[in-house]
N, C-alpha and C positions, 0 to 999 in steps of 0.2 A: 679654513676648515676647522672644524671645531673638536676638539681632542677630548672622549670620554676618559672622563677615570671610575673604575671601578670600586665597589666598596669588598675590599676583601676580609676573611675573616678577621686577619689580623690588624685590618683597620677597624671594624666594627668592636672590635675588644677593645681599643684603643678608646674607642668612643665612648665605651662603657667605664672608662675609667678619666676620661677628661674630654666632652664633647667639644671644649675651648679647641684642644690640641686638632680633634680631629678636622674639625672647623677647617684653622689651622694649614692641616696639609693639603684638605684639596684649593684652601682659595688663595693663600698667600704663601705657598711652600719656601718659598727665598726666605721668610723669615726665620726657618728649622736651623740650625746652624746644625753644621759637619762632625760627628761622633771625634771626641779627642782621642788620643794616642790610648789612652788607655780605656777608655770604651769601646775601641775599635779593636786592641786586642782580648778584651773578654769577648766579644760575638764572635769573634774568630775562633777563639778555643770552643763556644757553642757550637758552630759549624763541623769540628774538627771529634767533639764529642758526637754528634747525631752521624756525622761517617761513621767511625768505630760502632755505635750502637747497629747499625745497617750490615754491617758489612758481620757481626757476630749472630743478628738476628734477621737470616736474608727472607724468612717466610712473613717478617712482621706487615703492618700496616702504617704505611708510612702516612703521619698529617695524623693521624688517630689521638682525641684528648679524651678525658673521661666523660664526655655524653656521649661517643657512639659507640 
């Protein structure tokens, strides 16, 4: 069976900033190697930032950047 991937926003920016990378994820993803100890704890404090942001501003628009 043949497995779609999608292009989501966040890969499509991606693209726009290194078409190689996005290449990349959809045809040879094993070659991405695994976020280190401490890239892994900076996306986590982002995760942990966008909670606190939600939870102060519960009427916002979440996913919202500056073109909509």
């Amino acid at each position: 069976m043949l497995k779609m991937s999608l292009l989501t926003k966040s890969k499509y920016l991606i693209g726009l900033q290194c078409p190689k990378y996005l290449w990349t994820m959809f045809h040879e993803k094993h070659k991405i190697p695994e976020p280190d100890e401490q890239a892994q704890f900076k996306f986590d404090q982002g995760y942990l930032v966008g909670d606190l942001a939600k939870s102060l501003f519960k009427d916002g628009i979440e996913g919202c950047n500056v073109y909509c």
